[in-house]
C-alpha positions as a Markdown table, in Angstrom:
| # | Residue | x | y | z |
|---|---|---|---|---|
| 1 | Unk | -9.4 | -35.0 | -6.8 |
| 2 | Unk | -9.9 | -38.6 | -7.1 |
| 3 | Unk | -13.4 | -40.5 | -7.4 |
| 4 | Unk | -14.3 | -44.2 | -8.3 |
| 5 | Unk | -17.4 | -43.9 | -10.7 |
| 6 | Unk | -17.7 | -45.4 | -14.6 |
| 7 | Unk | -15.0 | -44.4 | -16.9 |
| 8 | Unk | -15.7 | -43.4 | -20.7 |
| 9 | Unk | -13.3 | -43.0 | -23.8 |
| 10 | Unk | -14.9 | -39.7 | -24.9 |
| 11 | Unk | -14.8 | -38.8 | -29.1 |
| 12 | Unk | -15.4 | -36.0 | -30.6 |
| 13 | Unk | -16.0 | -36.3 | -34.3 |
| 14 | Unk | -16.4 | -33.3 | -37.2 |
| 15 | Unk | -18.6 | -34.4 | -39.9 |
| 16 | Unk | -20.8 | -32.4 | -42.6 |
| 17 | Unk | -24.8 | -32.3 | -43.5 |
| 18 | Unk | -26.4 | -31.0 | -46.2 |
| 19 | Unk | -29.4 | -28.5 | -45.5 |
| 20 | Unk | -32.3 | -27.0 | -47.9 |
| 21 | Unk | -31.7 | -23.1 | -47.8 |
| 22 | Unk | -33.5 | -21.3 | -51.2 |
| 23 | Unk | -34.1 | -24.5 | -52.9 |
| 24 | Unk | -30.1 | -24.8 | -52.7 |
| 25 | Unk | -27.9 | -27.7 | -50.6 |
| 26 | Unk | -25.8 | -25.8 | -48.4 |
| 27 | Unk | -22.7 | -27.8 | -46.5 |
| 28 | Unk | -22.7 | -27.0 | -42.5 |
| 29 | Unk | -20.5 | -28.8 | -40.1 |
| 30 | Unk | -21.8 | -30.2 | -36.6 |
| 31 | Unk | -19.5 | -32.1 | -33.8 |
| 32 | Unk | -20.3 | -35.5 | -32.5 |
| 33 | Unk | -20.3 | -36.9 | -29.0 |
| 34 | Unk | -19.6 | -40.2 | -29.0 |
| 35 | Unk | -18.9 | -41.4 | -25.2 |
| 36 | Unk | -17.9 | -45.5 | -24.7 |
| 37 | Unk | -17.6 | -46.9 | -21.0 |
| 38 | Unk | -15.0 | -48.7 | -20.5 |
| 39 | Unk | -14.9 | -50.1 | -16.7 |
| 40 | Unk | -14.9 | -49.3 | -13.1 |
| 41 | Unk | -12.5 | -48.3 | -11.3 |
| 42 | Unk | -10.7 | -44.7 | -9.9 |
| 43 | Unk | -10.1 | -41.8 | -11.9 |
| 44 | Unk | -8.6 | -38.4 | -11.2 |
| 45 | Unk | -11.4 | -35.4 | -12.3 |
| 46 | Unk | -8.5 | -33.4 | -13.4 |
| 47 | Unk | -7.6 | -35.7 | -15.9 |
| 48 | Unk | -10.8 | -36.3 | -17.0 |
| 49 | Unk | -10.9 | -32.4 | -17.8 |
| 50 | Unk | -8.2 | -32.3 | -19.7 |
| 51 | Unk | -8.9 | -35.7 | -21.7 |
| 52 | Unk | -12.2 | -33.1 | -22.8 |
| 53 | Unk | -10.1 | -30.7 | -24.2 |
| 54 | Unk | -7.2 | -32.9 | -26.0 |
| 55 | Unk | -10.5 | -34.8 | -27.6 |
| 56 | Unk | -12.2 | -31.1 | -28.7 |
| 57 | Unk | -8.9 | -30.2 | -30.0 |
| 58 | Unk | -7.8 | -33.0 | -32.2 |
| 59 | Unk | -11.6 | -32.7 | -34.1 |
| 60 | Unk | -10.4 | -29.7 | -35.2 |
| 61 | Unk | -8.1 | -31.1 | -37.4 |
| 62 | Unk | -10.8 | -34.9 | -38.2 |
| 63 | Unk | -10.7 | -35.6 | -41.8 |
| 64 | Unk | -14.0 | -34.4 | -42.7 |
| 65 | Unk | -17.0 | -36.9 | -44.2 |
| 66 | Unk | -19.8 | -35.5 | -46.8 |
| 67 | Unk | -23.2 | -36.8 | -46.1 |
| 68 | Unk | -26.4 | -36.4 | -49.0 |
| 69 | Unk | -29.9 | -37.0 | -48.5 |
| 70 | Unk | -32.2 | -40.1 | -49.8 |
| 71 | Unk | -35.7 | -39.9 | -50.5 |
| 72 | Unk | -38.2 | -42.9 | -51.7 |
| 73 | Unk | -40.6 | -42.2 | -53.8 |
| 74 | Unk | -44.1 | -44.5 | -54.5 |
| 75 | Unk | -46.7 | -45.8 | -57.1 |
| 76 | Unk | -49.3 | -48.1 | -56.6 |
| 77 | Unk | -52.3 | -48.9 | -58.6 |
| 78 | Unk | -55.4 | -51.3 | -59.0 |
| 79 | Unk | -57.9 | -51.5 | -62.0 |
| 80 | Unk | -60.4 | -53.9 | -63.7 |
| 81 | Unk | -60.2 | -54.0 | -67.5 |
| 82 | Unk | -62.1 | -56.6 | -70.3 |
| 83 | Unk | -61.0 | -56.6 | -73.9 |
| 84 | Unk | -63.7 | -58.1 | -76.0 |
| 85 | Unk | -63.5 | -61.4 | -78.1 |
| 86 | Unk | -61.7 | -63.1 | -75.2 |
| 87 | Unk | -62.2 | -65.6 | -73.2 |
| 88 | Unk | -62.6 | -65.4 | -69.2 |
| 89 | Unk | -63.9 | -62.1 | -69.8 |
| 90 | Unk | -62.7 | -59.4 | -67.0 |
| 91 | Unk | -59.2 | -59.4 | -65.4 |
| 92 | Unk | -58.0 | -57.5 | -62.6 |
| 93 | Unk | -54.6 | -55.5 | -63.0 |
| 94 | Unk | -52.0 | -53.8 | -59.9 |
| 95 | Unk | -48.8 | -52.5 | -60.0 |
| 96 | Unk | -46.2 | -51.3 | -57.4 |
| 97 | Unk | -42.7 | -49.4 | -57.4 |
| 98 | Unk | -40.6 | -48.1 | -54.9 |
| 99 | Unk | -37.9 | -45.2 | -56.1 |
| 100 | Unk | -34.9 | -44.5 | -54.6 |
| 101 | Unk | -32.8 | -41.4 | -55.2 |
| 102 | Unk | -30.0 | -39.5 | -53.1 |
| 103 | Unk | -27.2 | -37.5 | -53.8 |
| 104 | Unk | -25.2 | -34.6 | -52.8 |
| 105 | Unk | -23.8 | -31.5 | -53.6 |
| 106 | Unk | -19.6 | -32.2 | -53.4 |
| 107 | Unk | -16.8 | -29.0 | -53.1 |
| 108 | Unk | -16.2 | -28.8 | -56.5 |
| 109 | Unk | -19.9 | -27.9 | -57.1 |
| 110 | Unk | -20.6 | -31.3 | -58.9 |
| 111 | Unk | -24.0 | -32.3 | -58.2 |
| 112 | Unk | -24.3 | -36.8 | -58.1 |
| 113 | Unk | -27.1 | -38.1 | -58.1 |
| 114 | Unk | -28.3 | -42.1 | -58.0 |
| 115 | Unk | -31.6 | -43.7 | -58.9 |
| 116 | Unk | -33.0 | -47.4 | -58.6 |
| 117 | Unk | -36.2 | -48.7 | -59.2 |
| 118 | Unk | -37.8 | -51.7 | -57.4 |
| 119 | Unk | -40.8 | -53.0 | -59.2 |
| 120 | Unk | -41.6 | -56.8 | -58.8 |
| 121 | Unk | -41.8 | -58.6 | -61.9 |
| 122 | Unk | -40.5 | -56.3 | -64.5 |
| 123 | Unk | -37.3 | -57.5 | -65.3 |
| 124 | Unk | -38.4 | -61.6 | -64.8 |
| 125 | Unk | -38.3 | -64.0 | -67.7 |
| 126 | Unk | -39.8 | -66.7 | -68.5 |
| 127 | Unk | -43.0 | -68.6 | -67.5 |
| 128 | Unk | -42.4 | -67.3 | -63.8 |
| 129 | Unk | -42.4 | -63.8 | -64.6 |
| 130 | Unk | -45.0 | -62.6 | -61.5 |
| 131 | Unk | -43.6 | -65.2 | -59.3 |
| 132 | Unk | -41.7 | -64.3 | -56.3 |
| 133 | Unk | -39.2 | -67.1 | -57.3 |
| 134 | Unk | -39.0 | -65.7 | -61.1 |
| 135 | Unk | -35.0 | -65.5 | -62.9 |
| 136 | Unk | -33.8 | -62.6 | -64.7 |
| 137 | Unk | -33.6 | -59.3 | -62.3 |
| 138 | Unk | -36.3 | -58.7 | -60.4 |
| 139 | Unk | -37.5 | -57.4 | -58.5 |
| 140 | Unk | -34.6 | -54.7 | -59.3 |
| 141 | Unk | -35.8 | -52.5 | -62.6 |
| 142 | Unk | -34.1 | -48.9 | -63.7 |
| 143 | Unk | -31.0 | -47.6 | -62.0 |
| 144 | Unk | -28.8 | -45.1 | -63.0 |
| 145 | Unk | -25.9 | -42.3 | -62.3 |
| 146 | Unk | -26.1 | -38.2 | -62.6 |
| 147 | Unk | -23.2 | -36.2 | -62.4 |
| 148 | Unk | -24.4 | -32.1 | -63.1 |
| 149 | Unk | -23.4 | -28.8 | -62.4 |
| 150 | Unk | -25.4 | -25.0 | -64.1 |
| 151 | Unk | -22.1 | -24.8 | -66.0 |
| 152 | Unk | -21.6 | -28.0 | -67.8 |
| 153 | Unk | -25.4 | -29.7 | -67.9 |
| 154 | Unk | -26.1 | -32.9 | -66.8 |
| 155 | Unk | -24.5 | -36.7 | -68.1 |
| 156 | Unk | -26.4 | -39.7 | -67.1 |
| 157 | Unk | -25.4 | -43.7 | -67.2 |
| 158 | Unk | -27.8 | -46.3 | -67.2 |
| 159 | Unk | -27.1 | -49.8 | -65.9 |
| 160 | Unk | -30.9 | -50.6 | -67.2 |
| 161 | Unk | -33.7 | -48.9 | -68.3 |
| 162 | Unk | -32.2 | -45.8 | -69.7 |
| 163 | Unk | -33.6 | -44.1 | -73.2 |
| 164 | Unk | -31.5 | -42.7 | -75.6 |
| 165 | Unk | -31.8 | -38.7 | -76.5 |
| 166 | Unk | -35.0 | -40.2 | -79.0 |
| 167 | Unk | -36.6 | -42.4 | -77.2 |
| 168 | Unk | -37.0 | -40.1 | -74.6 |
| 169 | Unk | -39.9 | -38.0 | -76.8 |
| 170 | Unk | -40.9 | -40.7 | -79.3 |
| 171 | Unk | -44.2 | -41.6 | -77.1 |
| 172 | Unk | -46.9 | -40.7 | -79.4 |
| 173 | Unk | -48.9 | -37.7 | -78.8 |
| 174 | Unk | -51.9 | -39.7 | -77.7 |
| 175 | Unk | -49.9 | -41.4 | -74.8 |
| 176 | Unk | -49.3 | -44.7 | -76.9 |
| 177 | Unk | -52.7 | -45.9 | -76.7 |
| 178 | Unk | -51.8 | -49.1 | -78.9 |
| 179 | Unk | -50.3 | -50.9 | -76.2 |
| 180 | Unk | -53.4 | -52.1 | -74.6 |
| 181 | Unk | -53.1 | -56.0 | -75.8 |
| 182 | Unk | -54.5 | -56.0 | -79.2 |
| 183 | Unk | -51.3 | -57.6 | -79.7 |
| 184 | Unk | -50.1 | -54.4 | -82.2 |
| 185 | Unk | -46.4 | -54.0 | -81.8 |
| 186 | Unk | -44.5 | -51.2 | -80.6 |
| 187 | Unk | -42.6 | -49.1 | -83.7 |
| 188 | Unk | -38.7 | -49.4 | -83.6 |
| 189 | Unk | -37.1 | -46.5 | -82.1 |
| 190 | Unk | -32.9 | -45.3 | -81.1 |
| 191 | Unk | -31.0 | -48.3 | -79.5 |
| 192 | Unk | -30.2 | -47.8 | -75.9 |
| 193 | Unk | -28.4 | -50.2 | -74.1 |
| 194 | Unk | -26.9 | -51.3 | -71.0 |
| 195 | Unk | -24.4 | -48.3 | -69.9 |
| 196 | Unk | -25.2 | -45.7 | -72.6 |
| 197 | Unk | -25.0 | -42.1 | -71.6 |
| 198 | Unk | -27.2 | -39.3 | -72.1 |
| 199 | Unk | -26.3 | -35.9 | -72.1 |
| 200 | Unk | -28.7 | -32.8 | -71.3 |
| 201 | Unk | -26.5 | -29.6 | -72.2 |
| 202 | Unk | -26.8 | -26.6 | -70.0 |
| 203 | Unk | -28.7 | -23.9 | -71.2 |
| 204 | Unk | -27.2 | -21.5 | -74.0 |
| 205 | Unk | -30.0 | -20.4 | -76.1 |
| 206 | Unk | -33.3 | -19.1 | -74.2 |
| 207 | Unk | -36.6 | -21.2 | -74.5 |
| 208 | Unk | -34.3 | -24.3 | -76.2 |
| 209 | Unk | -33.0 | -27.3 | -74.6 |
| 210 | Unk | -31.2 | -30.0 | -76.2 |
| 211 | Unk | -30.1 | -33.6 | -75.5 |
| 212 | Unk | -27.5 | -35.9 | -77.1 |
| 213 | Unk | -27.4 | -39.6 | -76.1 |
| 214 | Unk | -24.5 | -42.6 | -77.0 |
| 215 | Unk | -25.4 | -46.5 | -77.0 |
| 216 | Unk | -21.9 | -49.0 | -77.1 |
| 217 | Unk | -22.2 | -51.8 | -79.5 |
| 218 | Unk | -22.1 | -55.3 | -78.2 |
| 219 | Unk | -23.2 | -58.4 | -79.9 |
| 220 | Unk | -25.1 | -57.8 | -82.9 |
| 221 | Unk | -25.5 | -54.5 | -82.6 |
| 222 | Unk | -23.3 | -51.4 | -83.4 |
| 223 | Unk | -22.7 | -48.1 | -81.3 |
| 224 | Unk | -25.9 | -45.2 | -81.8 |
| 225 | Unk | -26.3 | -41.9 | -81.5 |
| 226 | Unk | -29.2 | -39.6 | -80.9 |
| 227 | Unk | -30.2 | -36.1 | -80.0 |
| 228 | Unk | -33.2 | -34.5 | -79.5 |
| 229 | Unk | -34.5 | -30.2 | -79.1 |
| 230 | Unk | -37.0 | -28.6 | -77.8 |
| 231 | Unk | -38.3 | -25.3 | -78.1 |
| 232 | Unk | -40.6 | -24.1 | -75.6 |
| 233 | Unk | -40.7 | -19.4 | -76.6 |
| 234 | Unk | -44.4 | -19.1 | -77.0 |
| 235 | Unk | -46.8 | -19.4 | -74.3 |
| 236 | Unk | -48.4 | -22.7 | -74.2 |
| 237 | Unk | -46.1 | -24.1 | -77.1 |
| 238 | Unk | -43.6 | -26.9 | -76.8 |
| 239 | Unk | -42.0 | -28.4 | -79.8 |
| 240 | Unk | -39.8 | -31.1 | -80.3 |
| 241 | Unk | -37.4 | -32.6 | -83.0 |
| 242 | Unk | -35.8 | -35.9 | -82.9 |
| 243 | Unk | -33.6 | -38.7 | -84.2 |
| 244 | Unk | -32.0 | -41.6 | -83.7 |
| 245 | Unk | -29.6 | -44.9 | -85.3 |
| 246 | Unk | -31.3 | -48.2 | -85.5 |
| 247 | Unk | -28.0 | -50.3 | -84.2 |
| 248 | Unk | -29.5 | -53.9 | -84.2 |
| 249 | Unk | -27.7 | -55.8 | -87.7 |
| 250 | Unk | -29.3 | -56.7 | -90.4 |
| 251 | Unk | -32.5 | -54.1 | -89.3 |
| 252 | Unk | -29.9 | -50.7 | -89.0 |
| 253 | Unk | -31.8 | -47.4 | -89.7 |
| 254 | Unk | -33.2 | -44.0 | -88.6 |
| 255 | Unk | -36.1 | -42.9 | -86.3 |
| 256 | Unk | -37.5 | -39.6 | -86.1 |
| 257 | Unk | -40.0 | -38.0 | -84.1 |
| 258 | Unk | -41.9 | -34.9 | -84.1 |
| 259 | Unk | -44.4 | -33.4 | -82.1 |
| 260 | Unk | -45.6 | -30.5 | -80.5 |
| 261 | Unk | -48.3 | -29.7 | -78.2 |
| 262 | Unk | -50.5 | -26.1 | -77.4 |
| 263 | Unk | -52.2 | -25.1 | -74.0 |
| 264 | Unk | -55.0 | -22.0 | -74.5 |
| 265 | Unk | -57.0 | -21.9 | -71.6 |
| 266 | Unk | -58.6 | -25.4 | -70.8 |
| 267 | Unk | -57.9 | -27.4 | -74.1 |
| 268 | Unk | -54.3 | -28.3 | -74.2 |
| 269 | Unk | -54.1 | -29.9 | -78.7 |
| 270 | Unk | -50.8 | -32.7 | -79.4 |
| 271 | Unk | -49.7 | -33.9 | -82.3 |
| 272 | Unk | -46.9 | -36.5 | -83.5 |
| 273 | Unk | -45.3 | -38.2 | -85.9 |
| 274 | Unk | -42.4 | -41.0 | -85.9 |
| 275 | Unk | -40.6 | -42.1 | -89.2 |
| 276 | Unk | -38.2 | -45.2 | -89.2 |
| 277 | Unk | -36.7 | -45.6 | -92.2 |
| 278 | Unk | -34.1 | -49.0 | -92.6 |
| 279 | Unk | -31.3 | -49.0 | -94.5 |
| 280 | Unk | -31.8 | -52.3 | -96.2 |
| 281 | Unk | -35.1 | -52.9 | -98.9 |
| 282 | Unk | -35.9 | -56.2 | -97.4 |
| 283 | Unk | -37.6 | -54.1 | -94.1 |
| 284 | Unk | -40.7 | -52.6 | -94.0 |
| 285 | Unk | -40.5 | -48.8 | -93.4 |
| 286 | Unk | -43.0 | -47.7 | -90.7 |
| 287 | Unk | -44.6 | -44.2 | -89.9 |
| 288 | Unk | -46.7 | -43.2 | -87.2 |
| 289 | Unk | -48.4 | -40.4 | -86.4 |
| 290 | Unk | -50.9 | -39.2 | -83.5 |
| 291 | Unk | -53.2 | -36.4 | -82.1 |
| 292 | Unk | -54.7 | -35.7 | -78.8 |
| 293 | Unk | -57.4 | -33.3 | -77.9 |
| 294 | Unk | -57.5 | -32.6 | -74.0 |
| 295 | Unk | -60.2 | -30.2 | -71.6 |
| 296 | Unk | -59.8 | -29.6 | -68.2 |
| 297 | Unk | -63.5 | -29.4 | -66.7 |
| 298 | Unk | -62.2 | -28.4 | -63.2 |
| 299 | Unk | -58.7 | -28.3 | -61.1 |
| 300 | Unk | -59.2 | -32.4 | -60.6 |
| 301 | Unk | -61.0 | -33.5 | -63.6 |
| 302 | Unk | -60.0 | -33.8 | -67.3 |
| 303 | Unk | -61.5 | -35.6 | -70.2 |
| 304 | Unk | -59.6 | -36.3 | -73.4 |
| 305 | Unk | -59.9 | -38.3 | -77.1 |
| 306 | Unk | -57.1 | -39.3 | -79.0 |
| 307 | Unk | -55.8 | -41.4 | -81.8 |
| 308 | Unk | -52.8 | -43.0 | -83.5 |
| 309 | Unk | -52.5 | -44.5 | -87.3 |
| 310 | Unk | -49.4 | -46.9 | -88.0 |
| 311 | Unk | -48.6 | -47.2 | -91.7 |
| 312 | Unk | -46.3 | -50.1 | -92.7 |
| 313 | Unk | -45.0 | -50.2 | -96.1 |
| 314 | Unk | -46.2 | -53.0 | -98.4 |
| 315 | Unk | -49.1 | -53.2 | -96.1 |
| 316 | Unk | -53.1 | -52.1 | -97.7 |
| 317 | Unk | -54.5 | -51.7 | -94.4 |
| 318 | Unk | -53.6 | -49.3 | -91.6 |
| 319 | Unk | -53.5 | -50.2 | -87.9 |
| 320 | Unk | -55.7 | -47.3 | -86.2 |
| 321 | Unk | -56.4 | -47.0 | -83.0 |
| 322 | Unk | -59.0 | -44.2 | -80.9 |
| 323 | Unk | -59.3 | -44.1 | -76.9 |
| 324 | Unk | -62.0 | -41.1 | -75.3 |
| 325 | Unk | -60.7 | -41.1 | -71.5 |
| 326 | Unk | -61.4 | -39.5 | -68.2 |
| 327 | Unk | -59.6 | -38.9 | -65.1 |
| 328 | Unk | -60.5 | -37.8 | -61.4 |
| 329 | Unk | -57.3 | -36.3 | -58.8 |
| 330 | Unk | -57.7 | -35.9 | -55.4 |
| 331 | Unk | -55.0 | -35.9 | -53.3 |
| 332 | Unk | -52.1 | -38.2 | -54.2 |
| 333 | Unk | -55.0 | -40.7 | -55.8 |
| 334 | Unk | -56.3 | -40.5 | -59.5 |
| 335 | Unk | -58.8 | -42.5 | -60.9 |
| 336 | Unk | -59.3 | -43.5 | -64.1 |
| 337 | Unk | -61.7 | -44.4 | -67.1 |
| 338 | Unk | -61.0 | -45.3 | -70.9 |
| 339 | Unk | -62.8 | -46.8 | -73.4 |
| 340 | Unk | -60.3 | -48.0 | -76.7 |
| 341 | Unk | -61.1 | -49.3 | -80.2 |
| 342 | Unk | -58.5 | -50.6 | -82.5 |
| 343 | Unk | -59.2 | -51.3 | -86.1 |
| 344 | Unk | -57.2 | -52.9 | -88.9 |
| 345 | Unk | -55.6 | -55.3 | -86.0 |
| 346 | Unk | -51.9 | -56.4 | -88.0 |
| 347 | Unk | -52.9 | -54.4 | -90.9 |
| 348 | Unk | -55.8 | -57.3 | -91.7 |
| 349 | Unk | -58.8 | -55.4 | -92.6 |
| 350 | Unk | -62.1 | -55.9 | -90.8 |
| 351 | Unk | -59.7 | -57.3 | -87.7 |
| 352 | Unk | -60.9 | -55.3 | -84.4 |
| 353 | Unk | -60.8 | -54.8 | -80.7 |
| 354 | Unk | -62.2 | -52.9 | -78.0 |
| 355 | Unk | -61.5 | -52.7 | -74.4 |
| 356 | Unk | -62.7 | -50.9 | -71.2 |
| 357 | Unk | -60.4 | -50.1 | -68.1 |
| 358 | Unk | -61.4 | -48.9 | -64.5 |
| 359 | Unk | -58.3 | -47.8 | -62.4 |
| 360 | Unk | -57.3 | -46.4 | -59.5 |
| 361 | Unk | -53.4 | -45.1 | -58.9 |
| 362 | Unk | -51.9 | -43.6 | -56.0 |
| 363 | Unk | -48.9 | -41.5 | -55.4 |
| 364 | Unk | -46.5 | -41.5 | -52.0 |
């Protein structure tokens, strides 16, 4: 049978997608269509027919693709804060970051998994750090690489951002309440830089996970190690041991951090402590330790009061710092109030600070 109508170069084309079935990715195949017109003209339906069937039978043997899934996650927040003793009295604060993560589940049952950050500003330099225009990185910020699987844990690379196995638990237990612009710096911790790798073994003993982390040396600095457990077998108990190489030359050493925390009913108690310790006498040892005292009044509000103490050999005067907080959640938004008193300000005694901080945040 002949007939003039449209012809069409007709495809069909096996390819793979990954679908959520008991919290598992499962691999199913589907077939594409994928019909082109070509031109006008005459065309025997017979053919036609059997160009259907040559074009079903060669996607049986198509080279199949795998496919993952990419979700974007988002922060944004807004706030008002005033530190006392300065001039222009209040300033007004926001942030914003995007996350993007996919992966995919591949035949060999290797889970990969990417992540990159977009947050403007963070990795700028100079004078022009919050300007649209500013050098450096922005407004790219943390990416990095998982490859996983039950059987053999988890290894991570970082391009940037990435913490090494102590870094990753050194935050004090009071949520490192110092860094609040009272211009007290942050203690040393584990070196991790630019393509280090840590590694989160599978699970072998109940109720303990552990974590071992590598940093390459470059220029003035040597390779680092780190590793880091944590034992979570009591109800409401999670403890932590860590430490870390100091890799930066002339300032090599040791970190370590411990903490733990306990939940009974609606008072959750933390405590920490971080010891760096340098190899050469001509630096100042530093120790810091912490507490925090929380009480969840209902589902959406919680108050808590917390402090930290740094201790710097050679130094009469501790740096001490206090914050009481409260925080409202509804929904993906959380607001936020603190008032924080620092005392002993570079270990100069009588040198103090106080600020006040109003916040909102929101999660997407």
């Amino acid at each position: 049978m002949m007939q003039k109508c449209n012809t069409f170069n007709i495809y069909l084309i096996k390819t793979y997608f990954l679908e959520k079935n008991n919290h598992k990715m499962i691999k199913k195949p589907r077939l594409l269509l994928i019909i082109k017109q070509k031109y006008k003209g005459v065309i025997n339906m017979n053919k036609f027919k059997k160009l259907g069937l040559t074009a079903l039978a060669g996607s049986l043997v198509a080279t199949s693709a795998y496919a993952g899934e990419v979700t974007v996650a988002g922060g944004a927040s807004m706030g008002v804060k005033n530190n006392s003793g300065t001039d222009g009295g209040k300033s007004w604060t926001m942030g914003n970051q995007l996350t993007f993560t996919g992966g995919g589940e591949l035949d060999n049952g290797l889970n990969v998994s990417i992540s990159f950050v977009l947050d403007q500003g963070d990795n700028a330099v100079g004078t022009a750090k919050d300007a649209t225009t500013a050098t450096g990185e922005a407004p790219f910020d943390s990416h990095s690489i998982t490859v996983s699987s039950d059987e053999l844990g988890s290894v991570t690379m970082a391009g940037e951002g990435g913490s090494s196995a102590q870094t990753a638990v050194d935050g004090t237990a009071a949520g490192d309440i110092f860094d609040n612009g009272f211009g007290i710096s942050s203690p040393a911790a584990s070196d991790m830089a630019s393509g280090g790798l840590l590694y989160t073994l599978p699970s072998m003993i109940d109720d303990v996970s552990a974590q071992l982390s590598y940093s390459p040396g470059g220029s003035g600095k040597e390779s680092a190690s780190a590793f880091n457990l944590t034992y979570t077998g009591v109800d409401g108990l999670s403890a932590t041991y860590a430490s870390g190489e100091l890799a930066t030359l002339g300032t090599t050493g040791d970190a370590v951090t411990m903490k733990a925390s306990y939940a009974i009913g609606a008072f959750t108690a933390a405590a920490s402590q971080t010891e760096v310790d340098y190899d050469a006498s001509g630096n100042a040892d530093q120790e810091i330790s912490s507490f925090k005292v929380s009480y969840t009044v209902t589902e959406d509000l919680s108050i808590s009061y917390g402090e930290e103490t740094f201790e710097t050999d050679g130094s009469a005067t501790d740096e001490e710092v206090e914050q009481l907080s409260a925080s409202y959640t509804t929904g993906g938004m959380t607001v936020s109030l603190s008032e924080t008193e620092a005392n002993g300000i570079d270990h100069i005694a009588g040198s103090t600070g106080e600020r006040w901080k109003l916040g909102v945040s929101f999660a997407f």
